[in-house]
N, C-alpha and C positions, 0 to 999 in steps of 0.2 A: 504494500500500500504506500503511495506517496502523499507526500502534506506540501503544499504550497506556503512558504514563507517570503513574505514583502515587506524588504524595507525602506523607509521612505528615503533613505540615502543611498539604495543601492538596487542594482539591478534583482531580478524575480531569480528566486533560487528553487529548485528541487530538493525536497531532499524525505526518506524514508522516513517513517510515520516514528515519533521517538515516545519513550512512554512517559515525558513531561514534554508535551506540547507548546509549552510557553518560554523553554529553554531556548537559548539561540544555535545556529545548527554551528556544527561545527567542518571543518573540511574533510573529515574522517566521513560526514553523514549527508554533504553535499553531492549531489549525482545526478545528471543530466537526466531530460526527460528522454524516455525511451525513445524510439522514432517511428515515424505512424507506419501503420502496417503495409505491407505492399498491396497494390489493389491485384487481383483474382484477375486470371485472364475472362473479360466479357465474352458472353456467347453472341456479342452483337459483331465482334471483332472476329469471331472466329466465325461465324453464318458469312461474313463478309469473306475473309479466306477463303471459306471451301466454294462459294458462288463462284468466286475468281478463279479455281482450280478446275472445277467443274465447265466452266464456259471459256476454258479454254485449252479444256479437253477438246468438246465437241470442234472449237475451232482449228484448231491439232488436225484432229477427223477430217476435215472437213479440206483443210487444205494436204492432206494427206501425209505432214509429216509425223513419222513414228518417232521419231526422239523424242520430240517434247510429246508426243502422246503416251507414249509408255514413261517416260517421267511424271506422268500422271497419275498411273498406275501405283499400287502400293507393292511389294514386295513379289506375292502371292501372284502377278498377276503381270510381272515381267518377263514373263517369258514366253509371252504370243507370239505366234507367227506374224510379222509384218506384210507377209507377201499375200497370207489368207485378208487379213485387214483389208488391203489393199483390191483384193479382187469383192471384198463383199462394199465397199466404197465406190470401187466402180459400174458394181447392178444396180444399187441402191441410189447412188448418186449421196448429196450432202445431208447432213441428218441439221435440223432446228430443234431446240426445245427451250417450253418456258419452263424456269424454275417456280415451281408451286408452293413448297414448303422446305426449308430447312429446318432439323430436329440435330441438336444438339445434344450428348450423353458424359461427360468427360471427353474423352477421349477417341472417340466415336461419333458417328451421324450420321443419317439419312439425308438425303433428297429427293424429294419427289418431283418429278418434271413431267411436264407433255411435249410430246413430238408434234413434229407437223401433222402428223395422220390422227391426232387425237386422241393418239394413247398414251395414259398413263402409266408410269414405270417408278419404282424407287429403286436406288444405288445406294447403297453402304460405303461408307468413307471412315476411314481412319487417319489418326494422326502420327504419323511413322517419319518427323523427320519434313515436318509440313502434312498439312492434310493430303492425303492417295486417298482416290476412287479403287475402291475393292472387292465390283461385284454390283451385280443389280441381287433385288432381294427376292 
């Protein structure tokens, strides 16, 4: 527990709770205030992250480079064939989707998006070193 002592000739002191409170503190019982907590990574910061990792996945996709699209990728999920990618990109043509919903868990998260065709999908994403997409669900 800390006690606040002010005095009118001197700057504002800390110092631990003494069992005569009206004693003056001494330098042995002087001691800085703690320092304020770190603030917790926000899930506003991190749904921001993974929207950016995610959409630019699809843009990866889309202009067909595998590097940064399998940098996208979380672990589990580098080791696709580029050249299969590549053929199912070019029947398919480029893929859209809106981001519906990010879900936040620690260290983990969903997204849900829609394609251009109007289908619904969720992708599991993990945090391995940055957020990876690892997997529709």
């Amino acid at each position: 527990m800390l006690t606040c002592a002010v005095s009118m000739s001197g700057p504002l002191a800390w110092s631990p709770a003494r069992a005569d409170p009206a004693a003056p503190p001494t330098l042995e019982s002087i001691e800085p205030p703690p320092p304020p907590p770190r603030p917790a990574a926000s899930n506003t910061s991190d749904e921001a992250q993974i929207r950016q990792v995610f959409l630019a996945s699809i843009d990866a996709y889309n202009r067909s480079d595998w590097n940064t699209w399998l940098g996208n990728q979380c672990a589990r999920l580098r080791h696709v064939n580029t050249a299969v990618l590549q053929g199912i990109r070019d029947r398919g043509g480029p893929n859209y989707a809106t981001i519906m919903s990010v879900t936040v868990m620690g260290n983990t998260a969903d997204v849900t998006q829609t394609d251009q065709l109007g289908q619904v999908d969720t992708f599991h994403m993990v945090r391995e070193n940055g957020w990876k997409i690892c997997g529709a669900a």
